[in-house]
N, C-alpha and C positions, 0 to 999 in steps of 0.2 A: 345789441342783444342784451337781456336782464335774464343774470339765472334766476332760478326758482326761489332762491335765496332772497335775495336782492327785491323779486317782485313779491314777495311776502310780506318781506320787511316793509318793503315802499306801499304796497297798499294797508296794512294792518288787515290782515285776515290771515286765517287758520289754513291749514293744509287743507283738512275739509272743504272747506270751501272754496278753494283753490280747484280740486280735483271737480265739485261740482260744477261749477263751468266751464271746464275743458268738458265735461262729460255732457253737457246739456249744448254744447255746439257756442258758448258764448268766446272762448279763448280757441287758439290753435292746440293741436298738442305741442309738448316741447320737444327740441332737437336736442336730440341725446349726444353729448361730446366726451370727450375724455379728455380730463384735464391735470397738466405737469404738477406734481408737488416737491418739497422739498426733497430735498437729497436723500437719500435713503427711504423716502415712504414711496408704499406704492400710490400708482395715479389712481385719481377719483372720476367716477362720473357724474356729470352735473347734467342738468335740462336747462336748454336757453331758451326766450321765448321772443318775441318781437319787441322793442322798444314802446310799441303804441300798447302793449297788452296792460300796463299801470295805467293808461288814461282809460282806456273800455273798461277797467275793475272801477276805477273812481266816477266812472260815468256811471255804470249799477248801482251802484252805494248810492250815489244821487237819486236814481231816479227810485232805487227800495225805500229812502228816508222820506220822499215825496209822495209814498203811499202806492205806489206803483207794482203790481205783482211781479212774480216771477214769470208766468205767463204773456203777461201784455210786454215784458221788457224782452223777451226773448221774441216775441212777435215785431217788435220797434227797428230791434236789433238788422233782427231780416229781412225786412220791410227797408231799410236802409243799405243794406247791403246791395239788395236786387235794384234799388234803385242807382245809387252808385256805379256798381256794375254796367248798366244801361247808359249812365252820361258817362264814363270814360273808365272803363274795364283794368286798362292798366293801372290806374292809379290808386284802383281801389285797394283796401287793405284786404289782406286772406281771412274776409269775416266766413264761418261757416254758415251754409244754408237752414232752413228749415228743420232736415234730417240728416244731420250732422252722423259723421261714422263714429263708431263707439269711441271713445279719448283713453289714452294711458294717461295713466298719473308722472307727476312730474318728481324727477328722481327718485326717494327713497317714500315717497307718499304710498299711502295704499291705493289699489287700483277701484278706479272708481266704481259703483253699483251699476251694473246695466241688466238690461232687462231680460228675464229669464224665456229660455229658450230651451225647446223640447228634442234638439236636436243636439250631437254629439259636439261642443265645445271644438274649438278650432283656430291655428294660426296657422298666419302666412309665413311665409320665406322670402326672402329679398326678390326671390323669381315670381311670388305673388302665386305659390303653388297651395292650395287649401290641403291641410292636414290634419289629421282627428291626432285627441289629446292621449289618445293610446297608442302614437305614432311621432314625439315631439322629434324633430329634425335636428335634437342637440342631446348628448349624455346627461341625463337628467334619473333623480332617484328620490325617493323618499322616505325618512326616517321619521320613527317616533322620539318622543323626548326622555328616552334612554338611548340614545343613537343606534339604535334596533333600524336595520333595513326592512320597511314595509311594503315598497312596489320599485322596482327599475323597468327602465324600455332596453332594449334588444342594444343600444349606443352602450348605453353605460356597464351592459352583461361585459360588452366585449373590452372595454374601456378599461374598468377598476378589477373583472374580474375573469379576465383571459379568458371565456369558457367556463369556467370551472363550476362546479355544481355550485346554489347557496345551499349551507345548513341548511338543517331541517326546523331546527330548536330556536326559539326567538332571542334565548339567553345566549347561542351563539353568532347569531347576526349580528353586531355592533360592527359598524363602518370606521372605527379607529383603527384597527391595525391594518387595512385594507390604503386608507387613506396614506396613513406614514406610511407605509412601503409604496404609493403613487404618486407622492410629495416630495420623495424623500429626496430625489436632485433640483428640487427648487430651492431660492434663495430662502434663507431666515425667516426674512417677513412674509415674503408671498408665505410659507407655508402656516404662517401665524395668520395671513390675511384669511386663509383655505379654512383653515378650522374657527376663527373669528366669525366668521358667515354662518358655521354651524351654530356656533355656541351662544354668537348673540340674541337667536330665537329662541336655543332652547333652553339654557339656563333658567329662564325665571319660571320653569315650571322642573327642571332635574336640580334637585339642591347637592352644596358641591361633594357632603359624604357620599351621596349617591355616586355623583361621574368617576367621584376615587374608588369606590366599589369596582365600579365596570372596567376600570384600569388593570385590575390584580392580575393579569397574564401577562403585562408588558415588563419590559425591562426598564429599573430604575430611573433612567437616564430619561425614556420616554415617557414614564409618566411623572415625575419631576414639571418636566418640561409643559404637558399638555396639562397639568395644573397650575401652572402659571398662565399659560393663554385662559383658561377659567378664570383665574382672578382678574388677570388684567383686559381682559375682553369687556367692553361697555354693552350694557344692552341697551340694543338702538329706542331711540325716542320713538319711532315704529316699527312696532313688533310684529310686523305683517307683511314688508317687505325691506329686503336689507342686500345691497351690490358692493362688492368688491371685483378686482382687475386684480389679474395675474397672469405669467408667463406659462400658458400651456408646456409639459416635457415634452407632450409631440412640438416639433419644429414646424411643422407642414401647416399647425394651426395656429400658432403664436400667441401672439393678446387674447386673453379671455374676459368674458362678465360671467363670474359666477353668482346668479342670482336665487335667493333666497326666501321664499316665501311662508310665511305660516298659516296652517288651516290647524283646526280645531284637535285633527286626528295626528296631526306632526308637520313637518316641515319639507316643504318639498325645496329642491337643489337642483338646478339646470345651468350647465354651461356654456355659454352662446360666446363664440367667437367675436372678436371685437368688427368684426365685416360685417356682419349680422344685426339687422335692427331689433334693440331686444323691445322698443314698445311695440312689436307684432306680436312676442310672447307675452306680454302685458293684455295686451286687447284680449286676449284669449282667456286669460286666469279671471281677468276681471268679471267674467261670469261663473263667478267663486261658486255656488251652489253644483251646478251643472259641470265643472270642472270636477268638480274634488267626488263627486257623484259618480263620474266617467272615471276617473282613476282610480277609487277602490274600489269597482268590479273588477280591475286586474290585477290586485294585489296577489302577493305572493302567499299560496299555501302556506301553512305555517305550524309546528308542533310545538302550543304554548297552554302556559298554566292560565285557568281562567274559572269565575263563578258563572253560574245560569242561574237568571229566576225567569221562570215560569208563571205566571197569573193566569187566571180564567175568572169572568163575571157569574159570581154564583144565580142558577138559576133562570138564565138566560132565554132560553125558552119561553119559561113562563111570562118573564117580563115583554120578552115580544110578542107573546099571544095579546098581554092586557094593556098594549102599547098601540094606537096609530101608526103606522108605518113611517110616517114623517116625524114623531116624538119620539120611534125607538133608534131612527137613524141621528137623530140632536143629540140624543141620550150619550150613544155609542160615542160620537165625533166628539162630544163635551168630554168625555174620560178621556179620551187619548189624546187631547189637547191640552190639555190640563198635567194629564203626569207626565208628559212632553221634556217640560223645565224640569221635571223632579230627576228623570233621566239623565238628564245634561250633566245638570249639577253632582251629579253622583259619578260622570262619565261611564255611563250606561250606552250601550252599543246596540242599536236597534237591530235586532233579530228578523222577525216577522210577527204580522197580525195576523191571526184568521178569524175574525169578525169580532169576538166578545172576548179571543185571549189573545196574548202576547207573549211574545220571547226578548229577552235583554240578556246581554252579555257584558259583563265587567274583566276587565284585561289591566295585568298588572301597569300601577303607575309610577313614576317616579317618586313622586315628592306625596303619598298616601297609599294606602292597604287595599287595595281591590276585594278582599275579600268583606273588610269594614264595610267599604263603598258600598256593598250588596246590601247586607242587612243592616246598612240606616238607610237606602231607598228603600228598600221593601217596610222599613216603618213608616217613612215620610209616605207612601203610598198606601198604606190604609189609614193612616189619618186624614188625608185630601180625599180617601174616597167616604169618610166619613160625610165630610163637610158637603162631597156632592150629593149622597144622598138625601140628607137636608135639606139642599135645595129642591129638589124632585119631590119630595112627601108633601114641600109645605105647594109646589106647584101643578101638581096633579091631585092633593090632600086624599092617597094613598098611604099607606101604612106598608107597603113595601122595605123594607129595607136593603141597600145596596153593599155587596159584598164583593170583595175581589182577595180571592182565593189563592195564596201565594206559596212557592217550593222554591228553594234553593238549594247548589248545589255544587261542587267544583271538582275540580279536574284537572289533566293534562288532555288534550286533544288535540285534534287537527281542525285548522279553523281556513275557510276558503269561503269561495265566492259561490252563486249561482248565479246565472245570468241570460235575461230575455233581454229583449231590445229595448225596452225603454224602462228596465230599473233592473235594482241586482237585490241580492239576499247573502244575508252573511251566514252562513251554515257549522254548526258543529257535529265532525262526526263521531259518537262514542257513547259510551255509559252514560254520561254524566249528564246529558239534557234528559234522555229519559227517565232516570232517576227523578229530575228535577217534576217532571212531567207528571211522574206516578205522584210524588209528591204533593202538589197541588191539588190531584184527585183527593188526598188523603184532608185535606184543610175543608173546614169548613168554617163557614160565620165569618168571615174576615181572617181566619188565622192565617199564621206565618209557621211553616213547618220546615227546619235545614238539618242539613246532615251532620253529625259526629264529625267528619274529614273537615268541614268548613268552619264550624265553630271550635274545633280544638286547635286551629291552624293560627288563630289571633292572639294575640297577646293577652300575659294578664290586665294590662290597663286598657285594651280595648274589650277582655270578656267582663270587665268589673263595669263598664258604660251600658252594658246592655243584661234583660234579662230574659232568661230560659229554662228551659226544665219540662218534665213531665207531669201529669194530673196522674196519681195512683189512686186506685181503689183500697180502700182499709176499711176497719169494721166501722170506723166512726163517721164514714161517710168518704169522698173524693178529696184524696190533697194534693198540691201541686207541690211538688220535691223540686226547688229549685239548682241548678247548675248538674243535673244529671241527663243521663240518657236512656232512652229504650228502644227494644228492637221493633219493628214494624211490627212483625206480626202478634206481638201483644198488644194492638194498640185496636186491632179488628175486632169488627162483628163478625160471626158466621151468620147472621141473619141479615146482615144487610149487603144486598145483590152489587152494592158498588164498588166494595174487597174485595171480590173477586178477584179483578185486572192490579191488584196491590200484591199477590201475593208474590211475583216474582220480585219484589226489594222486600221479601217478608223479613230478611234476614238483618236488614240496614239500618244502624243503628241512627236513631235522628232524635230533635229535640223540638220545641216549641218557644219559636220567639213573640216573648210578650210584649205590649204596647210602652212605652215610655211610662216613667210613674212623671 
């Protein structure tokens, strides 16, 4: 048998590429072992594979350098297998079929791409029992990268937290003190191996003032201590999945894999008994979209500080009167594909669409200002909608112009789930989206209109990056007074019928964010 190691090395190829042909039925998966180490470290897990799996890797390399696709060589492959099989069955090697079952990745690889599926995400159990991924058969939870608890299953309520109610307040969640008190009769290292698992995903996005921050309730001794596994914790060469072995404090379950995985939203953490095949929990993550989809519709309610922006495509109406039905649905799918990535990039939290607007949500982050985050998306997004209108004037050579109408706004709130059967919605309930809401009404032409609470909350060097203010009327004409504010309702027409529904934030002070000079 060749671990994973070994047949990497031997073949000269990437993990990547590794994990592709287990996943496309070319290799076996690997048999997951656990392996002795030196004296005082804990044991590791490795993936072994068959000795012949380096001549089938050198056998593809061959026949890809001979011009041979990936298709035809996977057709060769099973075309040999099936024949093999037919003249002497025993002696054939365990080539996979045609339709190979999904592959786990071999050791600490990420788990391969497999194909998306509209049905709830799922793993086996040794008993071969199908189980939905809002039901995993091991004490498993998930944090953000403030170690902020964001979803548990019913294992791990009973597990780390007896029962006991979670806080309400996201700045009360952190899973460190929780942990050291369920750690705390494990040996040295296992308990350095426990928070290692954590810390090696999340660090490279909580830098280490921040984890000392999140310390300041503990005793000296403790956080000493849990600054030192920060420092000396390596972040893994994949940051996407990361196993350590440790001695469960229940006795009845002994050896554990606490395995580690990161998604975009935080890091999820499941404890699988060392009896337990963890590549059946692999098989199951490995449909990453649909997984992490199906787990935060069960997140846990939660009372946290957060921005809303609010947009609407000015005019919308009229553009789909003067639209084909088929160029105002390209139109609509072109915008929200496009400020997609602007989202991401900002870690923008997709709300809901209702046809021509949108809701985004900014939740504070470790290592940047969520509130910044809002209002430099909200600029990056009426400059890309600049750019799309351009393309549209010069491809319909209309004189339209495209506007997306923007309000920010922030808050404390309750932030939760809603949820049909085949998608969820992330919901805020309180002042602060409708604010946001009136807001956008009040924007017109592309503006960017935010509250007094959001922009007085940033720093002086992040309000000196950006500029704002109000347009006043004076004898000599309209000036815009910058870094001030005004109340809404000086800002109304009484003749124009769309103040109206403004009048109840008549009082709220806000400002006007202007475009990048």
């Amino acid at each position: 048998m060749l671990t994973s190691v070994a047949l990497l090395e031997g073949a000269g190829i990437s993990r990547a590429t590794l994990n592709n042909y287990i996943a496309d039925g070319l290799l076996p998966r690997p048999e997951v072992r656990r392996q002795a180490a030196a004296p005082g470290e804990a044991p590791i897990t490795l993936g072994y594979f068959p000795d012949w799996a380096l001549q089938r890797i050198q056998h593809i390399q061959e026949l890809k350098r001979a011009g041979v696709s990936m298709d035809d060589i996977k057709e060769r492959l099973a075309d040999a297998a099936e024949a093999a099989s037919r003249s002497s069955p025993a002696a054939m090697a365990p080539v996979p079929t045609r339709a190979p079952a999904p592959a786990a990745s071999a050791m600490t690889d990420p788990p391969p791409v497999a194909e998306k599926r509209s049905a709830s995400a799922t793993i086996q159990t040794s008993e071969s029992v199908q189980v939905s991924v809002e039901d995993i058969p091991y004490a498993a939870y998930m944090v953000n990268f403030e170690f902020q608890l964001v979803w548990l299953n019913a294992l791990a309520q009973k597990e780390f937290f007896a029962g006991n109610q979670i806080p309400e307040r996201a700045t009360d969640r952190s899973i460190v003190p929780t942990l050291l008190d369920w750690a705390a009769d494990l040996p040295a290292l296992e308990q350095a191996s426990l928070f290692n698992a954590h810390l090696g995903l999340i660090k490279s996005r909580l830098p280490r003032q921040a984890f000392s921050q999140n310390l300041g309730g503990l005793p000296d001794a403790q956080r000493q201590w849990l600054m030192t596994c920060y420092d000396q914790c390596p972040e893994p060469d994949n940051r996407i999945q990361q196993i350590v072995g440790l001695m469960h404090p229940d006795p009845d379950i002994g050896a554990c894999q606490v395995v580690a995985l990161c998604f975009r939203e935080g890091v999820l953490i499941v404890y699988v008994p060392d009896k337990q095949d963890v590549n059946q929990l692999m098989n199951a993550i490995s449909r990453r979209d649909t997984f992490i989809r199906n787990l935060l519709s069960q997140r846990l309610p939660v009372l946290t500080p957060l921005a809303v922006m609010v947009a609407d495509l000015q005019n919308s109406v009229r553009i789909c009167s003067e639209l084909p039905p088929e160029d105002y649905f390209q139109l609509i799918n072109q915008i929200w594909s496009t400020l997609d990535p602007i989202f991401r990039e900002y870690y923008g939290a997709y709300g809901k669409h209702t046809g021509d607007g949108m809701v985004y949500y900014f939740f504070p982050q470790p290592d940047r200002n969520y509130l910044m985050n809002a209002v430099l998306c909200a600029n990056k997004v009426r400059e890309t909608m600049q750019s799309i209108s351009h393309d549209w004037k010069v491809r319909k050579g209309w004189t339209n112009q495209l506007y997306m109408n923007i309000g920010l706004s922030e808050g404390e709130e309750w932030l939760g789930t809603f949820k049909t059967n085949t998608n969820f919605e992330l919901v805020v309930l309180g002042e602060t989206i409708n604010i946001c809401g009136r807001l956008s009404d009040l924007a017109r032409f592309g503006k960017i209109w935010a509250t007094k609470g959001l922009l007085s909350k940033l720093s002086n060097t992040e309000r000196s990056k950006i500029r704002y203010g109000v347009e006043r009327d004076t004898p000599e004409g309209k000036v815009f007074v910058h870094n001030s504010y005004a109340q809404v309702t000086t800002l109304l027409s009484n003749t124009e019928p769309r103040h109206v529904k403004l009048m109840d934030i008549a009082t709220c002070a806000v400002a006007e964010v202007l475009p990048k000079l």
